[in-house]
C-alpha positions as CSV (number, residue, x, y, z in Angstrom):
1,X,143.4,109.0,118.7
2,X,142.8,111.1,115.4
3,X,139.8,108.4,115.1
4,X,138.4,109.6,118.2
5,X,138.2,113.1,118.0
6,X,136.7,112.4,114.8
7,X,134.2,110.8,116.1
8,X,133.8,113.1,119.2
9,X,133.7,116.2,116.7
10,X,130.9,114.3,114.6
11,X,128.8,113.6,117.9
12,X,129.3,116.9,119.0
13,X,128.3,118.6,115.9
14,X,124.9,116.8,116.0
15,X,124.2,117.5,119.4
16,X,124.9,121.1,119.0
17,X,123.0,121.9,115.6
18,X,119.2,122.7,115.3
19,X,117.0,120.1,115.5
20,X,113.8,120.6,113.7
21,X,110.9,118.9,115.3
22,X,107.6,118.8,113.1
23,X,104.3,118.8,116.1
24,X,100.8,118.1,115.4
25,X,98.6,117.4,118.8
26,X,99.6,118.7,122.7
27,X,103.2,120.4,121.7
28,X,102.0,123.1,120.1
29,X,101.2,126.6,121.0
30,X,98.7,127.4,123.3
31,X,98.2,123.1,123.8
32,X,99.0,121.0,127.3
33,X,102.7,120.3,126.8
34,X,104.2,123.4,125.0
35,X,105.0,125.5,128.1
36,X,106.8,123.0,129.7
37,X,108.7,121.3,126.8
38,X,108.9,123.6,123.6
39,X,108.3,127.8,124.7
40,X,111.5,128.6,126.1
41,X,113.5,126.8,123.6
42,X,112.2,127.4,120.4
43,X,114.5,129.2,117.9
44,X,111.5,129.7,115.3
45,X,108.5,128.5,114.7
46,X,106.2,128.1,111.5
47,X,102.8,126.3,110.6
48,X,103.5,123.5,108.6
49,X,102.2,120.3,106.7
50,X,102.8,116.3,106.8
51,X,101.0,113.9,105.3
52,X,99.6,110.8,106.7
53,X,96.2,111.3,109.3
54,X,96.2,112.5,112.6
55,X,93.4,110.6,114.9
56,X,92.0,111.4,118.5
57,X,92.6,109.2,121.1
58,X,90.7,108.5,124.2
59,X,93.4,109.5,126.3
60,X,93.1,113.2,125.3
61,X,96.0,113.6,122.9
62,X,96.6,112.8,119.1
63,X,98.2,110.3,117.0
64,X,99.5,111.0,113.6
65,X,99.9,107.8,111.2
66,X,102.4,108.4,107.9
67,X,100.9,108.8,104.7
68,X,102.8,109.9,101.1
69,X,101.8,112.7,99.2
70,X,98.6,111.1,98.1
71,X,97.7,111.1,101.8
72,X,95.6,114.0,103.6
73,X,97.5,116.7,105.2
74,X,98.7,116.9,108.9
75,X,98.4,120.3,110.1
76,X,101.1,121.5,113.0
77,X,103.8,123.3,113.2
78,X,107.9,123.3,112.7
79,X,109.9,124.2,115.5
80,X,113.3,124.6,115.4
81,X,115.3,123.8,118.7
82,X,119.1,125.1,119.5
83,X,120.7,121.0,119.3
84,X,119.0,117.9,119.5
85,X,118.8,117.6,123.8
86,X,115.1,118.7,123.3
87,X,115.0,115.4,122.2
88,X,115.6,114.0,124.8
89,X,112.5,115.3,127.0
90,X,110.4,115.1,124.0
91,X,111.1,111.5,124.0
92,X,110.7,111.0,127.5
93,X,107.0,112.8,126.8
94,X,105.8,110.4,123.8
95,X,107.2,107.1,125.6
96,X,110.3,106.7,122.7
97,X,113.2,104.8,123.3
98,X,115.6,104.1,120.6
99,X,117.0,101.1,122.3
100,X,114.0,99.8,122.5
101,X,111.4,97.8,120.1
102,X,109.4,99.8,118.2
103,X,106.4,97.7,119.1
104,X,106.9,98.5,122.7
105,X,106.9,102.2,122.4
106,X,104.0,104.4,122.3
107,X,105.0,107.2,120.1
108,X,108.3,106.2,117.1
109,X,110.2,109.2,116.1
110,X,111.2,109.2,112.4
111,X,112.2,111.8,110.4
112,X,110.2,112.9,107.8
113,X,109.5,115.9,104.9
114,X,107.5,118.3,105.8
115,X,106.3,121.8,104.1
116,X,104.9,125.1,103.9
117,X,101.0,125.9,103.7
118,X,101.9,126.2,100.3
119,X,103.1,122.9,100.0
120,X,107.1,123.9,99.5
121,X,109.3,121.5,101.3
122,X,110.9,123.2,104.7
123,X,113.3,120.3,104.6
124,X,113.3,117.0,107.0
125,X,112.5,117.2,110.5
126,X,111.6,115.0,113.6
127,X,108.0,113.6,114.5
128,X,106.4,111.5,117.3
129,X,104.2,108.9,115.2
130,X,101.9,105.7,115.8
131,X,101.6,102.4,113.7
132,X,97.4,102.0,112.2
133,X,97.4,99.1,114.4
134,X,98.2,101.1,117.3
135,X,96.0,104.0,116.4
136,X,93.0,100.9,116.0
137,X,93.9,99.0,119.1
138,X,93.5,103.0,121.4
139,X,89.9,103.5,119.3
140,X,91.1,106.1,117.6
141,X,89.1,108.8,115.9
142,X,89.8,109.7,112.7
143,X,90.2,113.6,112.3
144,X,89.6,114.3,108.4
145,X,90.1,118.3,108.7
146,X,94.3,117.2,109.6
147,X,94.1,119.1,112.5
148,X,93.6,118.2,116.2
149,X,93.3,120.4,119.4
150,X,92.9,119.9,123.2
151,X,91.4,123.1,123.5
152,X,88.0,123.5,125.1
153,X,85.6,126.5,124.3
């Protein structure tokens, strides 16, 4: 029984502490999807780095493979979320099941370092990413300035 509430504390505490949630293509402000899944739950926001590349699609929305350090930066944001049931819509959006193969989803989430413009760690947080192979097999486009936008003048 002790064992239990142990464990229902632990879950509990996760669910209910911020989730940070590092976005890079339609999620952030003033893009397709952050009305509907990010505006009214954000507790702060922040431009932010990652490295790896970030790509166009054909479908109209951006893929960001991981790099290390020696990798170009990704330019996005940090959002920081009340618990972790964002999560679960974000996922819905980028096609992630945990459960699931990681070769049948579109998008994995992973967690990942990410930093400041000034290149000082913020700390881990979330992100939606794709496999090269998946980025090669959509035609992706690589975008060498680290930044993407669905923005049309």
């Amino acid at each position: 029984m002790i064992q239990n509430l142990g464990n229902d504390l632990q879950t509990l505490s996760q669910t209910h502490s911020p989730c940070r949630v590092f976005v890079y293509g339609t999620l952030k402000p003033k893009e397709d999807n952050f009305e509907a899944y990010c505006a009214d739950g954000i507790l702060s926001s922040q431009p932010a780095i990652a490295y790896g590349e970030i790509f166009a699609l054909p479908m109209g929305y951006p893929a960001m493979v991981l790099g290390d350090q020696s990798s170009q930066s990704v330019y996005g944001y940090l959002f920081t979320f009340p618990d972790r049931r964002t999560l679960e819509s974000l996922d819905e959006l980028e096609d992630y099941q945990c459960d699931r193969p990681s070769c049948e989803n579109l998008y994995n989430r992973q967690e990942i370092e990410v930093f400041d413009l000034a290149v000082n760690s913020l700390g881990l947080a979330w992100v939606y990413v794709m496999t090269k192979e998946q980025v090669n097999k959509f035609n992706g486009i690589p975008q060498p300035n680290g930044s993407w936008s669905g923005l049309t003048t």
